[in-house]
N, C-alpha and C positions, 0 to 999 in steps of 0.2 A: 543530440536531442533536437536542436535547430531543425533537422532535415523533419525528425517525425513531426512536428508541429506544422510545417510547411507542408508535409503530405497529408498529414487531417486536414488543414484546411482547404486545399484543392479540393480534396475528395470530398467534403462539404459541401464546397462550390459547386461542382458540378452535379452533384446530386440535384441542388435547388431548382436549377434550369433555367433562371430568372435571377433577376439583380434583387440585390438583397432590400428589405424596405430599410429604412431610413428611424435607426433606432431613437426611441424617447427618454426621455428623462424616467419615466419608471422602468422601462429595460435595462438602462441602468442600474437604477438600485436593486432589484431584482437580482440582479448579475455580483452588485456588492453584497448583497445579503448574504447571497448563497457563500461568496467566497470568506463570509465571514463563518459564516455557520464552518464549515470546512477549516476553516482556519483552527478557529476554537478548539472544536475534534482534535486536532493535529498537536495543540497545545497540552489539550488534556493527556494526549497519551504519552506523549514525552515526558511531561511530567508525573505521569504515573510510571512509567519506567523508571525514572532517575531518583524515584521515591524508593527504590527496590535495588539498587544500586547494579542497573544495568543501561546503557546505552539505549536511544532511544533505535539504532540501527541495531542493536544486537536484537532486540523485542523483535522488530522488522524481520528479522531474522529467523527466527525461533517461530513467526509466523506463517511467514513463505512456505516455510518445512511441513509444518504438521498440516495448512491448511493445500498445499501442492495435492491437488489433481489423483484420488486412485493408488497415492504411494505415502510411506513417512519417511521415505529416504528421496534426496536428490542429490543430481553432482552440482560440482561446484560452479560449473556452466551455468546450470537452469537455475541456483541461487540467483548467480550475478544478472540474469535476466531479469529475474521476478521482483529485483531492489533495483533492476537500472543502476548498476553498478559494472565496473569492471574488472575482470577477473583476478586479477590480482588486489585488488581491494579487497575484493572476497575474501580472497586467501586469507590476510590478517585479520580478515573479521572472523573467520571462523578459527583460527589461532587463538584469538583472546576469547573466544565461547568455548573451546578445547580447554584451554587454562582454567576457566572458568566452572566447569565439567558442565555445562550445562545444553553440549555438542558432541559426538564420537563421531571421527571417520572409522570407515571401513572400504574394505576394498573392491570395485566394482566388477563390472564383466571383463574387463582386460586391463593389463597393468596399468596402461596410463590412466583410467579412469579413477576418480575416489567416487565412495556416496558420502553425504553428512549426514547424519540424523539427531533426533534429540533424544537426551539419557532420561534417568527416573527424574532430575534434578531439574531439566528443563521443561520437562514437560510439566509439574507442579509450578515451575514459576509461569509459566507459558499458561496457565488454566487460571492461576490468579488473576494477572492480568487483563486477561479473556473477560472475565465476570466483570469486571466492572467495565470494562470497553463496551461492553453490552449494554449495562446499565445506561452508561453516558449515550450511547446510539441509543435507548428508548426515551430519552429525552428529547435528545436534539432531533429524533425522527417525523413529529408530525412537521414542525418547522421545514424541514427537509421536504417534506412531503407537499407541503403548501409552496413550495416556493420553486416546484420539479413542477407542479400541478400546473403554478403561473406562466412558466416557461414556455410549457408547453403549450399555452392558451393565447401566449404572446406570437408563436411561432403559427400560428395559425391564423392572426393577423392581418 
Protein backbone atom coordinates (compact mmCIF):
# COMPACT_ATOMS: atom_id res chain seq x y z
CA UNK A 1 0.00 0.00 0.00
CA UNK A 2 3.11 2.34 0.91
CA UNK A 3 4.27 2.06 -2.92
CA UNK A 4 0.50 3.40 -4.11
CA UNK A 5 0.44 6.21 -1.91
CA UNK A 6 3.98 7.20 -3.00
CA UNK A 7 2.79 6.87 -6.50
CA UNK A 8 -0.38 9.32 -6.11
CA UNK A 9 1.59 11.55 -4.69
CA UNK A 10 4.38 11.95 -7.25
CA UNK A 11 1.68 11.87 -9.86
CA UNK A 12 0.15 14.74 -7.99
CA UNK A 13 3.33 16.36 -7.90
CA UNK A 14 3.96 16.58 -11.11
CA UNK A 15 0.81 17.34 -12.45
CA UNK A 16 1.05 20.66 -10.33
CA UNK A 17 4.11 21.91 -12.14
CA UNK A 18 4.88 24.35 -9.41
CA UNK A 19 5.61 23.97 -5.59
CA UNK A 20 2.95 23.56 -3.58
CA UNK A 21 1.56 26.82 -1.66
CA UNK A 22 2.02 26.86 1.78
CA UNK A 23 -1.12 25.38 3.59
CA UNK A 24 -3.29 27.44 6.44
CA UNK A 25 -4.86 26.78 9.30
CA UNK A 26 -8.26 26.34 7.39
CA UNK A 27 -6.72 23.81 4.97
CA UNK A 28 -6.37 22.14 7.70
CA UNK A 29 -9.58 21.83 9.10
CA UNK A 30 -11.01 21.58 5.89
CA UNK A 31 -8.80 18.36 5.34
CA UNK A 32 -10.08 17.34 9.16
CA UNK A 33 -13.49 17.81 8.54
CA UNK A 34 -13.74 15.88 5.67
CA UNK A 35 -11.81 13.06 7.11
CA UNK A 36 -14.15 13.19 9.92
CA UNK A 37 -17.22 13.17 7.80
CA UNK A 38 -15.58 10.01 6.23
CA UNK A 39 -14.78 8.62 9.28
CA UNK A 40 -18.37 8.72 10.64
CA UNK A 41 -19.72 6.99 7.26
CA UNK A 42 -17.24 4.42 7.99
CA UNK A 43 -18.57 3.94 11.62
CA UNK A 44 -22.03 3.96 10.70
CA UNK A 45 -21.67 1.12 8.25
CA UNK A 46 -19.92 -1.04 10.49
CA UNK A 47 -22.07 -0.72 12.83
CA UNK A 48 -24.89 -1.23 10.62
CA UNK A 49 -23.47 -4.51 9.57
CA UNK A 50 -22.70 -5.86 13.01
CA UNK A 51 -26.35 -4.90 13.92
CA UNK A 52 -27.25 -7.82 11.33
CA UNK A 53 -24.79 -10.17 12.52
CA UNK A 54 -22.32 -9.74 9.73
CA UNK A 55 -18.71 -8.50 9.51
CA UNK A 56 -18.09 -5.27 8.58
CA UNK A 57 -15.75 -6.92 5.47
CA UNK A 58 -18.22 -9.52 4.67
CA UNK A 59 -20.87 -6.18 3.84
CA UNK A 60 -17.63 -4.97 1.85
CA UNK A 61 -18.00 -7.98 0.49
CA UNK A 62 -21.26 -8.62 -0.68
CA UNK A 63 -20.82 -5.12 -2.03
CA UNK A 64 -17.87 -5.39 -4.32
CA UNK A 65 -20.00 -8.33 -5.85
CA UNK A 66 -23.22 -7.01 -6.77
CA UNK A 67 -21.88 -3.48 -7.34
CA UNK A 68 -18.63 -4.95 -9.87
CA UNK A 69 -18.73 -3.40 -13.09
CA UNK A 70 -21.34 -5.16 -16.12
CA UNK A 71 -21.37 -8.62 -14.04
CA UNK A 72 -22.89 -10.29 -10.53
CA UNK A 73 -20.19 -12.73 -10.53
CA UNK A 74 -16.39 -12.09 -9.92
CA UNK A 75 -13.31 -14.22 -9.18
CA UNK A 76 -11.77 -14.42 -6.25
CA UNK A 77 -8.75 -12.25 -7.88
CA UNK A 78 -11.05 -9.12 -8.79
CA UNK A 79 -12.68 -9.71 -5.03
CA UNK A 80 -9.27 -9.28 -3.39
CA UNK A 81 -8.59 -6.17 -5.60
CA UNK A 82 -11.77 -4.43 -5.07
CA UNK A 83 -11.24 -4.91 -0.85
CA UNK A 84 -7.39 -4.31 -1.13
CA UNK A 85 -6.97 -7.54 0.23
CA UNK A 86 -5.03 -10.57 -0.51
CA UNK A 87 -5.93 -13.42 -2.08
CA UNK A 88 -5.96 -15.77 0.38
CA UNK A 89 -7.60 -13.58 2.87
CA UNK A 90 -10.25 -13.60 0.36
CA UNK A 91 -10.40 -17.12 0.36
CA UNK A 92 -11.57 -17.32 4.14
CA UNK A 93 -13.64 -14.52 3.60
CA UNK A 94 -15.61 -15.93 1.18
CA UNK A 95 -15.63 -19.48 3.26
CA UNK A 96 -17.38 -17.91 6.10
CA UNK A 97 -20.15 -15.95 3.45
CA UNK A 98 -20.27 -19.83 2.00
CA UNK A 99 -21.15 -20.89 5.60
CA UNK A 100 -23.06 -18.32 5.90
CA UNK A 101 -25.16 -19.00 2.54
CA UNK A 102 -25.16 -15.57 1.84
CA UNK A 103 -22.18 -16.40 -1.28
CA UNK A 104 -22.05 -19.56 -3.87
CA UNK A 105 -19.06 -20.45 -5.83
CA UNK A 106 -19.37 -21.66 -9.08
CA UNK A 107 -17.08 -22.68 -11.59
CA UNK A 108 -15.46 -20.36 -13.98
CA UNK A 109 -14.10 -20.47 -17.71
CA UNK A 110 -11.25 -23.08 -16.86
CA UNK A 111 -10.62 -25.24 -13.91
CA UNK A 112 -8.50 -23.08 -12.07
CA UNK A 113 -10.73 -20.20 -11.99
CA UNK A 114 -13.79 -19.91 -9.37
CA UNK A 115 -16.69 -17.04 -9.82
CA UNK A 116 -18.39 -15.90 -6.25
CA UNK A 117 -21.75 -14.50 -6.44
CA UNK A 118 -24.39 -13.69 -4.07
CA UNK A 119 -27.45 -16.22 -3.34
CA UNK A 120 -31.37 -15.04 -2.75
CA UNK A 121 -29.98 -14.76 1.03
CA UNK A 122 -27.28 -12.22 0.31
CA UNK A 123 -28.62 -10.28 -1.96
CA UNK A 124 -31.85 -9.39 0.69
CA UNK A 125 -29.35 -8.83 3.29
CA UNK A 126 -27.09 -6.75 0.83
CA UNK A 127 -30.44 -4.53 -0.28
CA UNK A 128 -31.19 -3.89 3.50
CA UNK A 129 -28.20 -2.58 4.17
CA UNK A 130 -28.01 -0.64 0.81
CA UNK A 131 -31.21 1.54 2.02
CA UNK A 132 -30.13 2.76 4.80
CA UNK A 133 -26.36 3.44 3.52
CA UNK A 134 -28.17 5.72 1.31
CA UNK A 135 -30.14 7.07 3.73
CA UNK A 136 -26.93 8.02 5.80
CA UNK A 137 -25.04 9.28 2.41
CA UNK A 138 -28.27 11.66 1.99
CA UNK A 139 -27.33 13.17 5.08
CA UNK A 140 -23.80 13.43 5.40
CA UNK A 141 -23.94 14.48 1.43
CA UNK A 142 -24.46 18.21 1.31
CA UNK A 143 -21.62 18.36 4.19
CA UNK A 144 -19.55 16.40 1.79
CA UNK A 145 -20.53 18.56 -0.80
CA UNK A 146 -19.69 21.80 0.96
CA UNK A 147 -16.53 20.79 2.05
CA UNK A 148 -15.43 18.88 -1.86
CA UNK A 149 -16.83 22.65 -2.87
CA UNK A 150 -14.13 24.27 -0.36
CA UNK A 151 -11.37 22.07 -1.49
CA UNK A 152 -11.69 22.84 -4.46
CA UNK A 153 -11.83 26.73 -3.94
CA UNK A 154 -8.66 26.27 -1.78
CA UNK A 155 -6.81 24.56 -4.62
CA UNK A 156 -7.32 27.32 -6.86
CA UNK A 157 -5.68 29.54 -4.47
Amino acid sequence: MADVTKFVFNAVMKQSNKQPRVLRKADYETLAAFRYLLRRFIHFSEEAAKAINITPQQHQALLAIKGFPERDQVTIGELAERLQLRHHSVVGLVDRLEKEKLMARKPGNNRREVLVELTERGERVLADLSHIHRAELKKLGPKLKLLLQTLDQESDQ
